[in-house]
Biopython code that builds the backbone (N, CA, C, O; Angstrom):
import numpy as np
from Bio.PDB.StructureBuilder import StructureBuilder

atoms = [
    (1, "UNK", "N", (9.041, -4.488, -107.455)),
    (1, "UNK", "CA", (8.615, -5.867, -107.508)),
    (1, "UNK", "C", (9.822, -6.762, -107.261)),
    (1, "UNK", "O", (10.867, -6.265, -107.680)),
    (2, "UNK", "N", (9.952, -8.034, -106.649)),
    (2, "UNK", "CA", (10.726, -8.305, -106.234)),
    (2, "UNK", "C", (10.653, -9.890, -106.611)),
    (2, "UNK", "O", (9.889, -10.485, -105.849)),
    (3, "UNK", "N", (11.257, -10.718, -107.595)),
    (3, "UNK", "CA", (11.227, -11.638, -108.077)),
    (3, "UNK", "C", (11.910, -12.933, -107.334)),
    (3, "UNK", "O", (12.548, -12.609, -106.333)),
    (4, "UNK", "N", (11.900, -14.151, -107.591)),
    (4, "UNK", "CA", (13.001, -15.207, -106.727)),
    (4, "UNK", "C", (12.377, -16.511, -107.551)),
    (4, "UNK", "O", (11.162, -16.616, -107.720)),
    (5, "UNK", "N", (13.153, -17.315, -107.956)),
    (5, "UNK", "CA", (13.367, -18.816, -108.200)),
    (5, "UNK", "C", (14.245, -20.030, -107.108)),
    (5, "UNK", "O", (15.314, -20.090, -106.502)),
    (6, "UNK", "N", (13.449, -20.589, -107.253)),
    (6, "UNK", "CA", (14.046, -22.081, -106.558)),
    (6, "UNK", "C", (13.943, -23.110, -107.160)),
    (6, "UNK", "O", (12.861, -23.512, -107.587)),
    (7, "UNK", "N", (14.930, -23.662, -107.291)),
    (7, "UNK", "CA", (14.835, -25.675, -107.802)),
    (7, "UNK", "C", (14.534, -26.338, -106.117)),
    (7, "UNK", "O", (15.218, -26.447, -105.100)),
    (8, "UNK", "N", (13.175, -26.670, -106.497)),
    (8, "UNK", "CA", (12.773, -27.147, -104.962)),
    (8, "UNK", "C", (12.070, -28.490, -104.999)),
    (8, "UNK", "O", (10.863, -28.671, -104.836)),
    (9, "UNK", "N", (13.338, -29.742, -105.324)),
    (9, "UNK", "CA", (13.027, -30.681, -105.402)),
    (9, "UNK", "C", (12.025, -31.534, -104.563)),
    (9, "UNK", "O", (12.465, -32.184, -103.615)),
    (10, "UNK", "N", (10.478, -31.567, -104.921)),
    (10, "UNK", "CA", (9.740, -32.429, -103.711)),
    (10, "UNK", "C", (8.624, -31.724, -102.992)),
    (10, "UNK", "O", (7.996, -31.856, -101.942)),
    (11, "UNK", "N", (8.667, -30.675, -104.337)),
    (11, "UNK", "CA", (7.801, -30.040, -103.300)),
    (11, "UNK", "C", (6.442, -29.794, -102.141)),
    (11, "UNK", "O", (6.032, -28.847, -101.471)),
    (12, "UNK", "N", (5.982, -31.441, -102.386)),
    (12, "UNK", "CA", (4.910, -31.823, -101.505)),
    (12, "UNK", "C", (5.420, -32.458, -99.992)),
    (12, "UNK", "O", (4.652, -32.943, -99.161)),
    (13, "UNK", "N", (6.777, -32.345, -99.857)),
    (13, "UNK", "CA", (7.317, -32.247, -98.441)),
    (13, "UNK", "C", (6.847, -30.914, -97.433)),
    (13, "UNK", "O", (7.252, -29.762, -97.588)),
    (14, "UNK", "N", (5.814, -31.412, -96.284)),
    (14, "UNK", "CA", (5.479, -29.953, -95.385)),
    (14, "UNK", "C", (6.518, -29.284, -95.428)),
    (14, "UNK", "O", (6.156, -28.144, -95.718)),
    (15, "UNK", "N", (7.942, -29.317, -95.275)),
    (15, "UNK", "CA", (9.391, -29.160, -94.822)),
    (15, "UNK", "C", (9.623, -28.063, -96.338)),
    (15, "UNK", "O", (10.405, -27.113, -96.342)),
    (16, "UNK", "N", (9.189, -28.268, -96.937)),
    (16, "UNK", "CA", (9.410, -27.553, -97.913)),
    (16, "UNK", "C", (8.762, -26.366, -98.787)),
    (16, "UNK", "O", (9.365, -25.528, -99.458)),
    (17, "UNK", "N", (7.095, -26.545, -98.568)),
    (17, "UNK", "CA", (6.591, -25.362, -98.723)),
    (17, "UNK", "C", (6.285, -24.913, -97.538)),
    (17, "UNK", "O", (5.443, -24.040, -97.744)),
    (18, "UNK", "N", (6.516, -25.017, -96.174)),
    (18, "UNK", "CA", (6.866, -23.917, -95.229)),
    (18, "UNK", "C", (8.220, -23.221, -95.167)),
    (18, "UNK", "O", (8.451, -22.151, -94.604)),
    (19, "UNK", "N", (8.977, -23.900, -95.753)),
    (19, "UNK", "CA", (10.281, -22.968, -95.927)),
    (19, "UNK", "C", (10.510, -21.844, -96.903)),
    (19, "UNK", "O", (11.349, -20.946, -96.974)),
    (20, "UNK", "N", (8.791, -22.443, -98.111)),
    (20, "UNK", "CA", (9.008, -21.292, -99.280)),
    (20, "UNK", "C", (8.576, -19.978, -98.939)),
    (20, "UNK", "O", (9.103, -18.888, -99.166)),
    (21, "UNK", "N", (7.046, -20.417, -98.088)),
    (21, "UNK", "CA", (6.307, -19.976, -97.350)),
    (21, "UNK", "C", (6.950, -18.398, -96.546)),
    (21, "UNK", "O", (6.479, -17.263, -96.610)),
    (22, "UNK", "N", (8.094, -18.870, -95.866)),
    (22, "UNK", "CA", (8.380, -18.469, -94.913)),
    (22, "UNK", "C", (9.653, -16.971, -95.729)),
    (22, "UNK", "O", (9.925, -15.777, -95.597)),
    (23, "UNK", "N", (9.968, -18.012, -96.426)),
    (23, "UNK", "CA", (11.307, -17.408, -97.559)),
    (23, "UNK", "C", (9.935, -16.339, -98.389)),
    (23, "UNK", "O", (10.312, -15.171, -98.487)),
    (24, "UNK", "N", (8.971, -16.504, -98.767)),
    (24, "UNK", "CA", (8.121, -14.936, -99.104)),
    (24, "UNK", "C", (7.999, -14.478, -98.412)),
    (24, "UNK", "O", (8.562, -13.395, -98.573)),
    (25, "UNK", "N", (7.361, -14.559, -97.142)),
    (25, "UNK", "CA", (6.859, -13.680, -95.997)),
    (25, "UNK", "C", (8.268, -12.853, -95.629)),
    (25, "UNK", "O", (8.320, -11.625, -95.564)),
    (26, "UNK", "N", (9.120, -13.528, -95.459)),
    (26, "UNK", "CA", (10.517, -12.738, -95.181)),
    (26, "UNK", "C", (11.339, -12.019, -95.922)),
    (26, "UNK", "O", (11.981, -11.191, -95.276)),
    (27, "UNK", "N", (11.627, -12.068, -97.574)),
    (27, "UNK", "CA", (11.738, -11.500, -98.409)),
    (27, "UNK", "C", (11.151, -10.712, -99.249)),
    (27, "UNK", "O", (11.684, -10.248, -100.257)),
    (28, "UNK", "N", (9.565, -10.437, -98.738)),
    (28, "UNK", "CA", (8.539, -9.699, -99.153)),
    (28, "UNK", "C", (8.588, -10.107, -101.130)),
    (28, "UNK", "O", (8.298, -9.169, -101.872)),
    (29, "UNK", "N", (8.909, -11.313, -101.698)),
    (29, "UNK", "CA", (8.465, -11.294, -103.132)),
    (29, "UNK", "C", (7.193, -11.468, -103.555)),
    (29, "UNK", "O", (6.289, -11.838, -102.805)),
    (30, "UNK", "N", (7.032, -11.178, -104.935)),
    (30, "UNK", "CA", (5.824, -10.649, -105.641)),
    (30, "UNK", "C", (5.747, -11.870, -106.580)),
    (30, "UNK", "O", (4.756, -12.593, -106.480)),
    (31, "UNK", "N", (6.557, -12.123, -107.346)),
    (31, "UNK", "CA", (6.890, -13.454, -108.074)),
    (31, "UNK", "C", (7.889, -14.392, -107.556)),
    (31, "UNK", "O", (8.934, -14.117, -106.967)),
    (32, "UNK", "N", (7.255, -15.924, -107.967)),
    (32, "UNK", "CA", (8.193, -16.958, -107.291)),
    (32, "UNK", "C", (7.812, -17.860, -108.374)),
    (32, "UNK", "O", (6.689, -18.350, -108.493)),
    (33, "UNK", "N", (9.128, -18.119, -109.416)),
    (33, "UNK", "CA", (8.887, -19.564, -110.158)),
    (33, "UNK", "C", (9.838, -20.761, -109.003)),
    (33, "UNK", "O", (10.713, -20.705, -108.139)),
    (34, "UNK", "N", (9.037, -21.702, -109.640)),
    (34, "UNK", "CA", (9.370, -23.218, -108.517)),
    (34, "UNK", "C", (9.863, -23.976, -109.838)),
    (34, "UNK", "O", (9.193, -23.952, -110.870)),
    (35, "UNK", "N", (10.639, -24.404, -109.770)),
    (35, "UNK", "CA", (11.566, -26.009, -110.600)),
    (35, "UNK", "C", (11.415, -27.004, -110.378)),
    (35, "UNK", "O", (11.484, -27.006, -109.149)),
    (36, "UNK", "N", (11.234, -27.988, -110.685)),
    (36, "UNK", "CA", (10.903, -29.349, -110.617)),
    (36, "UNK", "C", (10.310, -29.968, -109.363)),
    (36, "UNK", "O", (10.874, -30.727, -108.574)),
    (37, "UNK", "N", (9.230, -29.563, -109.331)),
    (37, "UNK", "CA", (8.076, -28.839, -107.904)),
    (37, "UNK", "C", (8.317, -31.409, -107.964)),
    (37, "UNK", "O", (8.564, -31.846, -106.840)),
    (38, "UNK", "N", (8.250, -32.203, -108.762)),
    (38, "UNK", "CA", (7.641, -33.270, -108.414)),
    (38, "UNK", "C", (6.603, -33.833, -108.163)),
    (38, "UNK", "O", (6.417, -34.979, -107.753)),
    (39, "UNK", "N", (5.361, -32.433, -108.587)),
    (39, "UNK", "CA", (4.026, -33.070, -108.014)),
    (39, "UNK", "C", (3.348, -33.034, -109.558)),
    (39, "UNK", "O", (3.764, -32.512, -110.592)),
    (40, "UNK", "N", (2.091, -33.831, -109.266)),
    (40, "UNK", "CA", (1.359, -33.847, -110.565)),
    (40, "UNK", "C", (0.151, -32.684, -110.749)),
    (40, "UNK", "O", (-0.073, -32.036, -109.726)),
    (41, "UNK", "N", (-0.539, -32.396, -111.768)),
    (41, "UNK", "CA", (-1.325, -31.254, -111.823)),
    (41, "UNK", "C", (-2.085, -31.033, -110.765)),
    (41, "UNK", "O", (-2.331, -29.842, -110.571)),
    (42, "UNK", "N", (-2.794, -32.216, -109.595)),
    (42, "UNK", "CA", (-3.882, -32.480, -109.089)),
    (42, "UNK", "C", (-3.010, -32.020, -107.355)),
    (42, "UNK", "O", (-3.622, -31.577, -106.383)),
    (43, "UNK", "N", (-1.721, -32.255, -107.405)),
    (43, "UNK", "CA", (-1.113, -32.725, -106.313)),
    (43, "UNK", "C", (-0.994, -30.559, -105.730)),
    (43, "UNK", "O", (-1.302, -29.842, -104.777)),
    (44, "UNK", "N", (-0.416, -30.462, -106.959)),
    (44, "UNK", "CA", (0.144, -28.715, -107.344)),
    (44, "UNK", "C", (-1.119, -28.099, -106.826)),
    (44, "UNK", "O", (-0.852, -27.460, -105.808)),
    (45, "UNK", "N", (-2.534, -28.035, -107.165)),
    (45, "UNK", "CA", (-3.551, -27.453, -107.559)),
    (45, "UNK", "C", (-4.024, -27.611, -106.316)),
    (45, "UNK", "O", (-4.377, -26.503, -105.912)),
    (46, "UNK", "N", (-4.266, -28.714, -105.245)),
    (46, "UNK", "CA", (-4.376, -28.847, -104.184)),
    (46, "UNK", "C", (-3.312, -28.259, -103.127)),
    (46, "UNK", "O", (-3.720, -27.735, -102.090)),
    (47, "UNK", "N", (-2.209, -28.339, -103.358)),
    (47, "UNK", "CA", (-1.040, -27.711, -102.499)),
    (47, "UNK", "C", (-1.223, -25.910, -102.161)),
    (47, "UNK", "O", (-1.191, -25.274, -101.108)),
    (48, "UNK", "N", (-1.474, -25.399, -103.980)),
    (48, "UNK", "CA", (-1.785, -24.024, -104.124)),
    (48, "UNK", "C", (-3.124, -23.807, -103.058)),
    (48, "UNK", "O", (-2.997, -23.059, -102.088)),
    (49, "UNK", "N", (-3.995, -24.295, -103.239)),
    (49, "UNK", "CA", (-5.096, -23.875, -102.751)),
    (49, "UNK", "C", (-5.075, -24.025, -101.067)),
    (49, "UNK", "O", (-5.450, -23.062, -100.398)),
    (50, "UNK", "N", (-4.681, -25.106, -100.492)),
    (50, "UNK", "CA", (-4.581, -25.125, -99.330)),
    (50, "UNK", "C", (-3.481, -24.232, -98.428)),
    (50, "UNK", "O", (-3.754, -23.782, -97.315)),
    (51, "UNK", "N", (-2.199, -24.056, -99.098)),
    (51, "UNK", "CA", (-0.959, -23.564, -98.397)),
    (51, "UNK", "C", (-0.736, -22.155, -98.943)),
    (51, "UNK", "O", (-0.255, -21.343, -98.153)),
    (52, "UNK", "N", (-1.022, -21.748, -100.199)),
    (52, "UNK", "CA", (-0.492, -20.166, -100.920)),
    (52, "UNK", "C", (-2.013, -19.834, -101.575)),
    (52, "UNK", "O", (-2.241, -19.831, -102.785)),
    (53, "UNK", "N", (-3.220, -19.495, -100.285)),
    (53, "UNK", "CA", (-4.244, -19.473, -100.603)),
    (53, "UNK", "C", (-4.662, -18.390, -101.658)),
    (53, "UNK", "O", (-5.429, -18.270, -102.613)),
    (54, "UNK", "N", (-3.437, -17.437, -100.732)),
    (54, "UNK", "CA", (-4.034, -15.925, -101.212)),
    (54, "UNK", "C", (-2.884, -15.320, -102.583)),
    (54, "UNK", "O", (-2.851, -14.138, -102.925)),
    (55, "UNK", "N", (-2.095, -16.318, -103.156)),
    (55, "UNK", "CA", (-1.502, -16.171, -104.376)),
    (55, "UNK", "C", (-2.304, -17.016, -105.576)),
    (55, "UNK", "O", (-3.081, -17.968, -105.654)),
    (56, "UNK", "N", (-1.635, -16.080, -106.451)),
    (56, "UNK", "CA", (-2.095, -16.832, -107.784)),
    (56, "UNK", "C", (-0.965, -17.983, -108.418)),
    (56, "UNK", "O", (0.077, -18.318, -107.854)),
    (57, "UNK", "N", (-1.442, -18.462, -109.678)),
    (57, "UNK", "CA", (-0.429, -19.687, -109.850)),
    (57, "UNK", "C", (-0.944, -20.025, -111.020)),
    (57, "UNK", "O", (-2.103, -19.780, -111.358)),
    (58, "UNK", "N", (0.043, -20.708, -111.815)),
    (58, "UNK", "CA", (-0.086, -21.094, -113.251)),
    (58, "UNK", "C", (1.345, -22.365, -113.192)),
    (58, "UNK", "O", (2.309, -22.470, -112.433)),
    (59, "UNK", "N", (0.875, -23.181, -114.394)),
    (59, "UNK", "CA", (1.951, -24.602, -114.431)),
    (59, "UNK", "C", (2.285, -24.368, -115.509)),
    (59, "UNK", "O", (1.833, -23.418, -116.149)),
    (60, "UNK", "N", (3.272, -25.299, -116.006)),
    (60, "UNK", "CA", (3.581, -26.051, -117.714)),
    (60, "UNK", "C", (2.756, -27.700, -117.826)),
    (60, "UNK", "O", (2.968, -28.411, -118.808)),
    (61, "UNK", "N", (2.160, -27.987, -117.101)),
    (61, "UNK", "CA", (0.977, -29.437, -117.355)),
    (61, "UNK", "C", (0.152, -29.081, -118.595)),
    (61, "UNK", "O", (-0.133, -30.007, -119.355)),
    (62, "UNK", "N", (-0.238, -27.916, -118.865)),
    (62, "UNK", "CA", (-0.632, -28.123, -120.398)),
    (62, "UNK", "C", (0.560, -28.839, -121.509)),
    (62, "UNK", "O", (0.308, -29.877, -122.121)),
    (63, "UNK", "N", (1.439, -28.342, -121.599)),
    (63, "UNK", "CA", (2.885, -28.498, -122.338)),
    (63, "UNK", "C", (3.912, -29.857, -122.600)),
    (63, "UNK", "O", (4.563, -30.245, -123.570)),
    (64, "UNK", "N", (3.611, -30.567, -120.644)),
    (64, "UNK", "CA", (4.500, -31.377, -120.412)),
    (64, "UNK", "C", (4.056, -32.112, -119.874)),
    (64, "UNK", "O", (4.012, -31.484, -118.816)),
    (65, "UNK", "N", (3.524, -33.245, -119.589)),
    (65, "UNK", "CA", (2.792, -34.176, -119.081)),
    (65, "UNK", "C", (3.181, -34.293, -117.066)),
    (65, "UNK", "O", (2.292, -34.603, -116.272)),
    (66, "UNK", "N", (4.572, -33.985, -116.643)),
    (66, "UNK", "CA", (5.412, -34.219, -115.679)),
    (66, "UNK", "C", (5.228, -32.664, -115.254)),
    (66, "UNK", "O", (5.236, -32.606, -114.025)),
    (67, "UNK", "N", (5.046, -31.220, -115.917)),
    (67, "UNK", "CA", (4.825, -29.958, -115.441)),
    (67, "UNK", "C", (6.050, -29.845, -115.119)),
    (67, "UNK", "O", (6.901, -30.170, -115.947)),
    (68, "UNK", "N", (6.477, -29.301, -113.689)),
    (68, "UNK", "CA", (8.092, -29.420, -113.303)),
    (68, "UNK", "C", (8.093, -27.911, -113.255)),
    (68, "UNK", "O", (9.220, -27.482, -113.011)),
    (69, "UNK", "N", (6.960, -26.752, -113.449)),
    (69, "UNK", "CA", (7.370, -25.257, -113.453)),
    (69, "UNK", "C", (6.406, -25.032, -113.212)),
    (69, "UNK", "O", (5.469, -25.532, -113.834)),
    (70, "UNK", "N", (6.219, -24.097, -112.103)),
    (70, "UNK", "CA", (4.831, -23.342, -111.346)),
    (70, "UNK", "C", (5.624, -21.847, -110.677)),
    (70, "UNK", "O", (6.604, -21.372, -110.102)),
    (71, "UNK", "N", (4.482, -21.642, -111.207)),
    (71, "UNK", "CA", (4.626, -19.818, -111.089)),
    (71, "UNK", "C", (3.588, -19.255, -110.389)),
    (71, "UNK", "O", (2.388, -19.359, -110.644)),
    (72, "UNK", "N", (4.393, -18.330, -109.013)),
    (72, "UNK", "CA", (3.160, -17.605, -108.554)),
    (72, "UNK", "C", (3.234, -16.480, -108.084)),
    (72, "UNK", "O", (4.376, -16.077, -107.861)),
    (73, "UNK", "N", (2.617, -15.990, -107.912)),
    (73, "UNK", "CA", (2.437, -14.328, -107.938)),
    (73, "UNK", "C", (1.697, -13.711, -107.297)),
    (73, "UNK", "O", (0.553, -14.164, -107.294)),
    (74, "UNK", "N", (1.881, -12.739, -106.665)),
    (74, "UNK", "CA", (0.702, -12.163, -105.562)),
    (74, "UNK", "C", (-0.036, -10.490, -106.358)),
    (74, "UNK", "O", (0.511, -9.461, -106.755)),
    (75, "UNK", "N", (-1.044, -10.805, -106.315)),
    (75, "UNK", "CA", (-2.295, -9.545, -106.546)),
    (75, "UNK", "C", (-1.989, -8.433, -106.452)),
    (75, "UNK", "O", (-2.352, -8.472, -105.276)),
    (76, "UNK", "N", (-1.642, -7.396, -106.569)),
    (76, "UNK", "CA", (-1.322, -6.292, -105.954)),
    (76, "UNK", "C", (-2.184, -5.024, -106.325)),
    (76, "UNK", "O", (-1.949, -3.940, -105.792)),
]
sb = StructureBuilder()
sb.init_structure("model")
sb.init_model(0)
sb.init_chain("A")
sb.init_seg("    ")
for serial, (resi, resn, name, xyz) in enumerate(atoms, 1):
    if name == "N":
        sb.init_residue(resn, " ", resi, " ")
    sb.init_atom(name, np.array(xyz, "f"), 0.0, 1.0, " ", f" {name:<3s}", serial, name[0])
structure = sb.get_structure()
């Protein structure tokens, strides 16, 4: 299994989840926590679903009003 973190300030920049995008497909990881992603629960939840269709995902928006940590993980 092959783990990776990023502080990926902004993350509702196209510029930026195609680079994460691209950084799994190329590093073959299984888990990816994100850092201060900048988006709100609604922004995250829409991003997941449209761009990292076929991963799973979990926040801290229960916890923290601002979230700032998203975790995702692929099925295996």
């Amino acid at each position: 299994m092959i783990t990776a973190s990023w502080n990926i300030r902004g993350f509702n920049l196209p510029l930026k989840y195609y680079a994460m995008q691209s950084f799994l497909r190329c590093k073959e990881v299984n888990v990816m926590v994100v850092l201060e992603t900048k988006l709100n629960k609604v922004s995250v939840e829409e991003t997941m679903r449209r761009k990292f269709g076929n991963w799973h995902f979990t926040h801290n928006f229960v916890s923290h009003n601002a979230g700032r940590i998203l975790i995702l993980w692929k099925q295996v």
